[in-house]
Backbone as CSV, one residue per row, in Angstrom:
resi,resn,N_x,N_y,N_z,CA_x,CA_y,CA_z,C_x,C_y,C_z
1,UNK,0.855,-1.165,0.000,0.000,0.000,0.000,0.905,1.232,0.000
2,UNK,0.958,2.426,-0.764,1.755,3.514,-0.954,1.168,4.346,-0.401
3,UNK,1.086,4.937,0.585,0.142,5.913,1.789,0.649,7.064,0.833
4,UNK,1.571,7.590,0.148,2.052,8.685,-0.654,1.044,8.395,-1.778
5,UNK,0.929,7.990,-2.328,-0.636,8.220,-3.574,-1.357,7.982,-2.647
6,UNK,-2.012,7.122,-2.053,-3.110,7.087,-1.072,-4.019,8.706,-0.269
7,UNK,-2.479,9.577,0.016,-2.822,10.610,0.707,-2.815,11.874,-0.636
8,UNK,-2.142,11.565,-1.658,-2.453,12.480,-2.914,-3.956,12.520,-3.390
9,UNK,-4.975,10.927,-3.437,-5.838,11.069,-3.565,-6.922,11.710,-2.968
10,UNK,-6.329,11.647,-1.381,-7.134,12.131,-0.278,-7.410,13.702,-0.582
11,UNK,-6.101,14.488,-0.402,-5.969,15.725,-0.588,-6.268,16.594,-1.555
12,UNK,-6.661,15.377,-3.056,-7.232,16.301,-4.158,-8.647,16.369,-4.136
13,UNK,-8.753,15.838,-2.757,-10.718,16.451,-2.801,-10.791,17.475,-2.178
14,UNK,-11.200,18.523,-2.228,-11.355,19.097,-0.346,-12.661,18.946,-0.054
15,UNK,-12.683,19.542,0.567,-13.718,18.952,2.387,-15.309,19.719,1.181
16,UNK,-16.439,18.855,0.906,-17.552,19.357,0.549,-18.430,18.547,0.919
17,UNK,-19.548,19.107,1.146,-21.242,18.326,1.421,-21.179,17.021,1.364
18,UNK,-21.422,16.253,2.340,-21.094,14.748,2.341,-22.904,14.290,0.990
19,UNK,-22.506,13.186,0.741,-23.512,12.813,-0.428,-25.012,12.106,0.266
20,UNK,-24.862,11.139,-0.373,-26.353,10.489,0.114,-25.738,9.243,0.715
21,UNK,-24.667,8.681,0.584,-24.114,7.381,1.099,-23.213,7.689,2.143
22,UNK,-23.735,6.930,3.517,-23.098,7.188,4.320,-22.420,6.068,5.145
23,UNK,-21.607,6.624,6.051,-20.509,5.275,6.466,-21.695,5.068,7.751
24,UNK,-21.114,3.304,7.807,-21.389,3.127,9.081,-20.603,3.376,10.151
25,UNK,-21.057,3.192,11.151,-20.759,3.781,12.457,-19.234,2.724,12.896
26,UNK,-17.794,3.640,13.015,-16.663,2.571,13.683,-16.430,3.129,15.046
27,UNK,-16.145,2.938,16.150,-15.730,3.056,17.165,-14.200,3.123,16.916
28,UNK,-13.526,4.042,16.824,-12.105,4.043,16.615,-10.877,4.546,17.920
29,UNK,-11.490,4.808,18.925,-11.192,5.576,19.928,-10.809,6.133,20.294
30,UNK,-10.695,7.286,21.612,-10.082,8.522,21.408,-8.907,9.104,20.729
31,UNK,-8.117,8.014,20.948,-6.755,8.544,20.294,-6.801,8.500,18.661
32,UNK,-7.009,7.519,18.372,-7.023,7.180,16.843,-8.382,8.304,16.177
33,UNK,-9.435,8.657,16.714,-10.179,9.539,16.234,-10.005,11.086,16.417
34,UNK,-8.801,11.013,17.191,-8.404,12.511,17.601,-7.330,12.922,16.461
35,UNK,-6.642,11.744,16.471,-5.620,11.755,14.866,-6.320,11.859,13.732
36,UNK,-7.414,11.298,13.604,-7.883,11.195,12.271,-8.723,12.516,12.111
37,UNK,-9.737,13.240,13.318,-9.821,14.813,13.669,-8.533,15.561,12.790
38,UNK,-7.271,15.477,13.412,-6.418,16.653,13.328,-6.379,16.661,11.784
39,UNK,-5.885,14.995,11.759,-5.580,15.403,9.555,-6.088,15.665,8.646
40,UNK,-7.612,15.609,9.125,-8.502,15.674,8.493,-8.612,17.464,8.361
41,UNK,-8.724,17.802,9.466,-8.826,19.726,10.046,-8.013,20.067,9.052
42,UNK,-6.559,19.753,9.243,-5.002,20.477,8.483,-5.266,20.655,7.690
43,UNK,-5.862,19.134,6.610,-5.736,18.875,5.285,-7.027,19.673,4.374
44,UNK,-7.945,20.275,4.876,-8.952,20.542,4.699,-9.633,19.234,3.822
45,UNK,-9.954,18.374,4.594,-10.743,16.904,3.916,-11.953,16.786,4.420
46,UNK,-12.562,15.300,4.445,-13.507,14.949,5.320,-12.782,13.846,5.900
47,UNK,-13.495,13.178,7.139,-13.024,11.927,7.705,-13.030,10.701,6.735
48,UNK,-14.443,11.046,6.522,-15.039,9.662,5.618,-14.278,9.582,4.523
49,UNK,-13.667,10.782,3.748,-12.871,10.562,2.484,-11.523,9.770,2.809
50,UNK,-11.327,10.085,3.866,-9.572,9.634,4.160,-9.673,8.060,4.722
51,UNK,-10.880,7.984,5.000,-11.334,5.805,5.125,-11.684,5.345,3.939
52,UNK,-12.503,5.955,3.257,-12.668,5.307,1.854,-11.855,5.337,1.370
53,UNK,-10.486,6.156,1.154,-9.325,6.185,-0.184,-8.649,4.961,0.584
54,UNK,-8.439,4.939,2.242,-7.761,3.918,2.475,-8.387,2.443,2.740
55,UNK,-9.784,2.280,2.345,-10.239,0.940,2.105,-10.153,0.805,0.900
56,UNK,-10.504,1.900,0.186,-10.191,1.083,-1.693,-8.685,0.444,-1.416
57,UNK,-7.948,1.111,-1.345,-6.240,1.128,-1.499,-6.020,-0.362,-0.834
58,UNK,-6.147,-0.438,0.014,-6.851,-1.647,0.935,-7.210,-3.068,0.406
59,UNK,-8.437,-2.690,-0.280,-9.032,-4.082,-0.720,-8.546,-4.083,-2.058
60,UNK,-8.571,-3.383,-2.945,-7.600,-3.582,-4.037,-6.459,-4.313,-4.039
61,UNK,-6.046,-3.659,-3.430,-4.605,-4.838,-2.936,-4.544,-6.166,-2.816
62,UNK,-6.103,-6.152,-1.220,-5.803,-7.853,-1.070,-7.082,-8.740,-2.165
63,UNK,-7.280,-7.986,-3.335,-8.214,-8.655,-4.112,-7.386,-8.828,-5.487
64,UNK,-6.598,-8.226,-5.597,-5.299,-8.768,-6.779,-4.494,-9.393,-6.006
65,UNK,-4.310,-9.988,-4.926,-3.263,-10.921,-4.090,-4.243,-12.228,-4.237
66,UNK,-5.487,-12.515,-4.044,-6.333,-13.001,-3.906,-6.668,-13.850,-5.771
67,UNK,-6.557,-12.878,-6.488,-7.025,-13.395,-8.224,-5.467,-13.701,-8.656
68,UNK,-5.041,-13.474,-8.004,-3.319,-14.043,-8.496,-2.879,-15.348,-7.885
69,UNK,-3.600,-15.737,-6.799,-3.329,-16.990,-6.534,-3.648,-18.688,-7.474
């Protein structure tokens, strides 16, 4: 996983009106949601954008590891 494109994708959105599809609910806890708060603030993003770029990035991965076997 290359968190350097991962976070290029993130950052070429900025932060607008969330859509009609929404995440479900993670319990991530204080610390880890206080991090994901700050980068989100800095970067001018959303939360939800910076979990979705890193679940595509994610399952992509282990789904060509997976069709290559």
């Amino acid at each position: 996983m290359d968190i350097n494109s991962i976070e290029k994708k993130i950052l070429s959105r900025p932060f607008k009106k969330p859509n009609q599809c929404t995440m479900f609910g993670i319990n991530l806890g204080l610390e880890l949601n206080r991090r994901l708060t700050d980068y989100a603030s800095k970067n001018n993003v959303s939360k939800s954008s910076i979990v979705k770029n890193l679940l595509i990035a994610y399952l992509d991965e282990k789904e060509i590891k997976v069709l290559t076997k």
